[in-house]
Backbone as JSON Lines, residues from 0, in Angstrom:
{"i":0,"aa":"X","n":[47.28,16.29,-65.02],"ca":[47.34,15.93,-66.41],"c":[48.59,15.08,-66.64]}
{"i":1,"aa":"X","n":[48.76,13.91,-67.5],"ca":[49.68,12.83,-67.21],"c":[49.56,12.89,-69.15]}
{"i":2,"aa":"X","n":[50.86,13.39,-69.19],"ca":[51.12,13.86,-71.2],"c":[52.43,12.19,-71.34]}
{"i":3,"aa":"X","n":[51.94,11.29,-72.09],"ca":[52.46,10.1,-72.69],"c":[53.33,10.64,-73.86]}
{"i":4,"aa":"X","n":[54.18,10.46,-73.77],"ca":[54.9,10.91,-75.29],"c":[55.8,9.27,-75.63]}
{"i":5,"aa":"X","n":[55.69,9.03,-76.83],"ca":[56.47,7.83,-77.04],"c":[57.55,8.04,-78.57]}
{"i":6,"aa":"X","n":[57.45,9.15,-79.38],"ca":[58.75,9.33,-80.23],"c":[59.6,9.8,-79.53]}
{"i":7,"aa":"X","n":[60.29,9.73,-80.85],"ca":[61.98,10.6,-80.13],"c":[61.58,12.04,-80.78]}
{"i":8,"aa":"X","n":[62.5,12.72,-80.5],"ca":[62.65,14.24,-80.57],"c":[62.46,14.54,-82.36]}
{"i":9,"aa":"X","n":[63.2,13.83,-82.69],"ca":[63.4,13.94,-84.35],"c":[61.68,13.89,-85.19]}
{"i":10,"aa":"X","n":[60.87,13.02,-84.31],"ca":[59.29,13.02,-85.01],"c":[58.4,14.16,-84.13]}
{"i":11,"aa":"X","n":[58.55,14.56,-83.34],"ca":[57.42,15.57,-82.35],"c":[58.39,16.96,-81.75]}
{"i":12,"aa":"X","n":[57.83,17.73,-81.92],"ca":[58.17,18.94,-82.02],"c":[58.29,19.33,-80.1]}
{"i":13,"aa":"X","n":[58.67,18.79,-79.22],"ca":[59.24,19.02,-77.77],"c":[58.87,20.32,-77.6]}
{"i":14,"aa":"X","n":[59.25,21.13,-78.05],"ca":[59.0,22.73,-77.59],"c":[57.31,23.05,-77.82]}
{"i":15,"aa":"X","n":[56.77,23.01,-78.81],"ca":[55.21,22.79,-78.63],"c":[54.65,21.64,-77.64]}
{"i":16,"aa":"X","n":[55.23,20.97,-77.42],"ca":[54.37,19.84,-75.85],"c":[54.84,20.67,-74.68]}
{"i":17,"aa":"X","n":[55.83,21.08,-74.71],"ca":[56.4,21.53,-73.29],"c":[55.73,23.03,-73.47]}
{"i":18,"aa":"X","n":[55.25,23.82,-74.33],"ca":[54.68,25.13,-73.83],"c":[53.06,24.68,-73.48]}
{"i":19,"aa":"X","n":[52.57,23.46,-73.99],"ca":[51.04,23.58,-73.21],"c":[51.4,23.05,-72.06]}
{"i":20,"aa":"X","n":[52.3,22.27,-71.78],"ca":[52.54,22.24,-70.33],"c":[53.16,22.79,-69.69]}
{"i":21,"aa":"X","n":[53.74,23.65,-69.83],"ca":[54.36,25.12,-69.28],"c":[52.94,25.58,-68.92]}
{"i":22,"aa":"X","n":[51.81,26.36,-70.09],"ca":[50.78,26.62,-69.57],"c":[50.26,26.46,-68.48]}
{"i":23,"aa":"X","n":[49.65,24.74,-68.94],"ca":[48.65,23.85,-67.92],"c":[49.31,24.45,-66.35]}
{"i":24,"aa":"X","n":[50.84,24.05,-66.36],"ca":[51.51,24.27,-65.26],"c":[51.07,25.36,-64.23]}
{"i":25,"aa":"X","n":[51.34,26.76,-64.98],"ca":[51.45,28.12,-64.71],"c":[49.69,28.48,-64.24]}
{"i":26,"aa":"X","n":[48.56,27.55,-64.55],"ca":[47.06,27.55,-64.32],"c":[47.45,26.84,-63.01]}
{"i":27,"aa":"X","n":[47.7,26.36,-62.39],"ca":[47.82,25.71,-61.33],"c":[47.79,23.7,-61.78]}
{"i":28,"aa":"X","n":[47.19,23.33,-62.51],"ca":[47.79,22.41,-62.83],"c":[48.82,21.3,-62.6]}
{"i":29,"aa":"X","n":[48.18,20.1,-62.05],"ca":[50.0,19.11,-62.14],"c":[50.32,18.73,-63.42]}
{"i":30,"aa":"X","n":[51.28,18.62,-63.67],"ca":[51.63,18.34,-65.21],"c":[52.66,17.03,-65.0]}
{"i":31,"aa":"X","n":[52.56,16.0,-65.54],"ca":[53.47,14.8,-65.34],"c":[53.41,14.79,-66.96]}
{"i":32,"aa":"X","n":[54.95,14.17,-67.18],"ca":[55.11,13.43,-68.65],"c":[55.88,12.33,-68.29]}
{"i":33,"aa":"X","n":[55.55,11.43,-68.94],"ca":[56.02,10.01,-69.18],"c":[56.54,9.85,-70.05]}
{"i":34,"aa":"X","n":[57.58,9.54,-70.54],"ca":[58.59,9.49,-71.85],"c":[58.36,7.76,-71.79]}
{"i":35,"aa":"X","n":[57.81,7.27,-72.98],"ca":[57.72,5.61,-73.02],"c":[58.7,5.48,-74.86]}
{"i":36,"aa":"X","n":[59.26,4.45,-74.9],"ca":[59.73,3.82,-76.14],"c":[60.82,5.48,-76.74]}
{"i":37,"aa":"X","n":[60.68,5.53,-78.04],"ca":[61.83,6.13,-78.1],"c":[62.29,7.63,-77.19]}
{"i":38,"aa":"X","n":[60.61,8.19,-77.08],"ca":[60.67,9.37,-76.24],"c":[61.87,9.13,-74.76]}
{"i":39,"aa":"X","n":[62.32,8.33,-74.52],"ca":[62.87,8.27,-73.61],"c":[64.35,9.17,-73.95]}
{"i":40,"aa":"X","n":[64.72,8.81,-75.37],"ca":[66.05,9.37,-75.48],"c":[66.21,11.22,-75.0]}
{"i":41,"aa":"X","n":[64.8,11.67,-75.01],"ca":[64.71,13.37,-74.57],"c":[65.26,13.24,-73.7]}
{"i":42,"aa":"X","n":[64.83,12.17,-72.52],"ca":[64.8,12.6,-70.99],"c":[65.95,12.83,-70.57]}
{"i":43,"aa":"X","n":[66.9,12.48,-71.51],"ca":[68.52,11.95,-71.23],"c":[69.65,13.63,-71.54]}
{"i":44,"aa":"X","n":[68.53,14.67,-72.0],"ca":[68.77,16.12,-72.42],"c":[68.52,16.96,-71.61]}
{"i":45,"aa":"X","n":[70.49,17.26,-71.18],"ca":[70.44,18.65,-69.94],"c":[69.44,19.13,-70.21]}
{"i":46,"aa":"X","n":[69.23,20.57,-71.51],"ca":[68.52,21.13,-71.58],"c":[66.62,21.02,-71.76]}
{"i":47,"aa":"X","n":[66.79,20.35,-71.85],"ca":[64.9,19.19,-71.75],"c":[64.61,19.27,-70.7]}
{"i":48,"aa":"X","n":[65.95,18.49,-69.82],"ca":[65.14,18.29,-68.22],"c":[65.32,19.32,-67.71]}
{"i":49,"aa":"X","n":[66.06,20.68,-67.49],"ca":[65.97,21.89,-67.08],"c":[64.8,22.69,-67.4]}
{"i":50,"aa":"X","n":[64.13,22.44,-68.55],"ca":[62.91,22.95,-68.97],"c":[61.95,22.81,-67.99]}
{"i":51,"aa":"X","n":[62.19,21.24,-67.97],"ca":[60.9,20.74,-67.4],"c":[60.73,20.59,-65.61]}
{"i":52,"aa":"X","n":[62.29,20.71,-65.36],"ca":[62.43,21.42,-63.63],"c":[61.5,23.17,-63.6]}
{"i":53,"aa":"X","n":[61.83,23.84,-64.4],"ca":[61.82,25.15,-64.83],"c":[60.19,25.18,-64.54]}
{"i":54,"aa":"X","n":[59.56,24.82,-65.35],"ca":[58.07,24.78,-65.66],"c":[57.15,23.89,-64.74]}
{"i":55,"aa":"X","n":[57.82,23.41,-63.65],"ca":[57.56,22.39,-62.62],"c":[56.47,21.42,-63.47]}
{"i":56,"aa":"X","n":[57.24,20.89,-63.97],"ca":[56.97,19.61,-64.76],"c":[57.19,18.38,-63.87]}
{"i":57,"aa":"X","n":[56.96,17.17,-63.33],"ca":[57.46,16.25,-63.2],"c":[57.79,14.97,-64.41]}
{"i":58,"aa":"X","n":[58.6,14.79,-64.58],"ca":[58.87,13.77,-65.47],"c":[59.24,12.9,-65.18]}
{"i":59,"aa":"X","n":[58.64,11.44,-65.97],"ca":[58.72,9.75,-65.81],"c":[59.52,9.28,-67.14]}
{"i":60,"aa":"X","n":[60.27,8.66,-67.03],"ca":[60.7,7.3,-68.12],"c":[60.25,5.97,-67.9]}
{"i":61,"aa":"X","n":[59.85,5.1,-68.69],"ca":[59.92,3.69,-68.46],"c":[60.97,3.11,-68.55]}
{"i":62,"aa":"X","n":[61.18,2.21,-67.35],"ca":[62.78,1.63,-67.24],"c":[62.73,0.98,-68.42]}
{"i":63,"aa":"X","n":[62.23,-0.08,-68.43],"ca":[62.45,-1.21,-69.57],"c":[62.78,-0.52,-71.3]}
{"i":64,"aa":"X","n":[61.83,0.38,-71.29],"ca":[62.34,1.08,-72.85],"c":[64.11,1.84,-72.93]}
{"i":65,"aa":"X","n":[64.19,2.09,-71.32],"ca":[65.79,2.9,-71.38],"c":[66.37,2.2,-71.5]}
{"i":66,"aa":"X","n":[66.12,1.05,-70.46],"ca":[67.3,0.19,-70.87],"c":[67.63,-0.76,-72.11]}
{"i":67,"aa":"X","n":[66.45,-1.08,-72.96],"ca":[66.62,-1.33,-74.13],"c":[67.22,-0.46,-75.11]}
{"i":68,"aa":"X","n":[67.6,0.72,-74.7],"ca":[67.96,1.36,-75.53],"c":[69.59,2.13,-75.18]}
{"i":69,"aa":"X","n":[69.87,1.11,-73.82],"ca":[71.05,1.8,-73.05],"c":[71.03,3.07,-72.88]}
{"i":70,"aa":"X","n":[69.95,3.55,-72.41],"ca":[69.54,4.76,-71.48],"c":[69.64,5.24,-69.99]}
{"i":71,"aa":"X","n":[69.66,3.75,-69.88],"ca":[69.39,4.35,-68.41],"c":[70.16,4.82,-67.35]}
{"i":72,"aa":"X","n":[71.35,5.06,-67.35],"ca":[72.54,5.45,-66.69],"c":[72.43,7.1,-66.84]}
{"i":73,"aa":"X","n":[71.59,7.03,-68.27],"ca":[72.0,8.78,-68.97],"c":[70.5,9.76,-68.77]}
{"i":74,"aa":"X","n":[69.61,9.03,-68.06],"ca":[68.16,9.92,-67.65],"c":[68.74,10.83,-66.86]}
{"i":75,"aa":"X","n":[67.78,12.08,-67.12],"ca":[68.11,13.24,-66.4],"c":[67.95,13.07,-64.61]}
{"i":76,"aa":"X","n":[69.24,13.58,-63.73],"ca":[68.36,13.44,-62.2],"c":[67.57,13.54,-62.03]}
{"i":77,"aa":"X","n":[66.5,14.41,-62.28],"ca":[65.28,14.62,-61.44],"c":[64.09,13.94,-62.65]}
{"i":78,"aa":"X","n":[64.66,13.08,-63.33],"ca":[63.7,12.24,-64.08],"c":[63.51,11.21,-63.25]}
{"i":79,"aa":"X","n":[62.31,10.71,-62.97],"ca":[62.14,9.32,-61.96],"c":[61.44,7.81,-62.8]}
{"i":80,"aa":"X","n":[62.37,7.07,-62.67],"ca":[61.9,5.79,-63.15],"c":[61.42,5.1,-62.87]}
{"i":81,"aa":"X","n":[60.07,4.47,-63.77],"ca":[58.94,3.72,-63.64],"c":[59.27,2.46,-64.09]}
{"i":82,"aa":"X","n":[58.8,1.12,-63.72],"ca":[58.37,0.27,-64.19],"c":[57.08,0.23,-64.71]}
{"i":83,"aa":"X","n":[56.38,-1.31,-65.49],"ca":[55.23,-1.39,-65.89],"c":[54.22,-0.49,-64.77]}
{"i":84,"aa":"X","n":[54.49,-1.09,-63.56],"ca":[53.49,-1.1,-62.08],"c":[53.5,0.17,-62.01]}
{"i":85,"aa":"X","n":[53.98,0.85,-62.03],"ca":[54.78,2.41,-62.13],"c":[53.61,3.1,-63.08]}
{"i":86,"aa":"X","n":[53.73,3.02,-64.27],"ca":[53.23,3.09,-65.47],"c":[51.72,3.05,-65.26]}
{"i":87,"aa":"X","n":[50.84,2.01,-64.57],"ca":[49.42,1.67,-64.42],"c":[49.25,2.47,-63.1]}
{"i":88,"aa":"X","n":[50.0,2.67,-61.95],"ca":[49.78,3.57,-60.99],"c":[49.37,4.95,-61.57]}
{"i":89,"aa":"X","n":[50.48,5.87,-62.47],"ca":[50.45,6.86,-63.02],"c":[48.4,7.15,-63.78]}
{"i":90,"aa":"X","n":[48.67,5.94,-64.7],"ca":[47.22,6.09,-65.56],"c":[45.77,6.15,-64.98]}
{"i":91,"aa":"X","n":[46.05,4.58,-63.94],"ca":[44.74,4.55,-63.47],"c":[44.6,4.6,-61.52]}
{"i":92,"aa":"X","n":[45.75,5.58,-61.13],"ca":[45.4,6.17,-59.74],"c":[45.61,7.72,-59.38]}
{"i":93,"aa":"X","n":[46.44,8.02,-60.7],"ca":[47.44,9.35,-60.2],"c":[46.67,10.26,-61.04]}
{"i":94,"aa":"X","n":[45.78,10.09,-61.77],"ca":[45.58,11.01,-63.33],"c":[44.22,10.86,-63.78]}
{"i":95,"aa":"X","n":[43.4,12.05,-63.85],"ca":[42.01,11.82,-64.8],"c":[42.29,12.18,-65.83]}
{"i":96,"aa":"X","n":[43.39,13.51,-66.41],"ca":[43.45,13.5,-67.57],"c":[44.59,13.41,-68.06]}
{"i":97,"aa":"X","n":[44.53,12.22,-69.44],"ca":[45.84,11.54,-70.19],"c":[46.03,12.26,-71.55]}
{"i":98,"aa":"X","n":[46.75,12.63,-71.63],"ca":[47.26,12.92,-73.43],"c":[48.29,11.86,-73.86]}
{"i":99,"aa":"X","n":[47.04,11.18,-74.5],"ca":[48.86,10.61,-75.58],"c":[49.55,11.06,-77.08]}
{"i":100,"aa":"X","n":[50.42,10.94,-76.73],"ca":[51.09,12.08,-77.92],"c":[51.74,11.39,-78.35]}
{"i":101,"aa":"X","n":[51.49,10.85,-79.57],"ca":[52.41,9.89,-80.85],"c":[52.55,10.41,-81.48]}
């Protein structure tokens, strides 16, 4: 399951996305999130990315949105950064099912 999130923290409630994927997880489940456009500023949160180590989450940022936003120095370690190519690998090789969450 490949969960798209693109606000920041301040519009979407993080703790309700991260318990269905805590769930999904805990079913056996892969769980990937992609933080695109402002969602990126989460990824950059000790406590976010410990969650999402925690809940064996893997998590993605898009470079280009971090660094537009001078992010990218401040993504969590075990957050891994995508380009576009990155981004279309994820959707249409890695994933049958997408949530996007605006």
């Amino acid at each position: 399951m490949l969960i798209i999130l693109s606000k920041s923290q301040s519009v979407n409630d993080y703790n309700s996305i991260l318990k269905i994927a805590e769930k999904a997880s805990e079913k056996g489940e892969k769980v990937v999130i992609l933080h695109i456009q402002d969602a990126c500023i989460v990824a950059t949160l000790d406590e976010y990315c410990k969650r999402l180590a925690e809940g064996r989450i893997d998590a993605y940022v898009l470079s280009g949105d971090c660094e537009a936003r001078g992010l990218l120095e401040k993504v969590g370690r075990d957050v891994k950064i995508v380009d576009y190519k990155g981004w279309v690998r994820l959707v249409m090789k890695e994933h049958d099912k997408i949530i996007s969450w605006s």
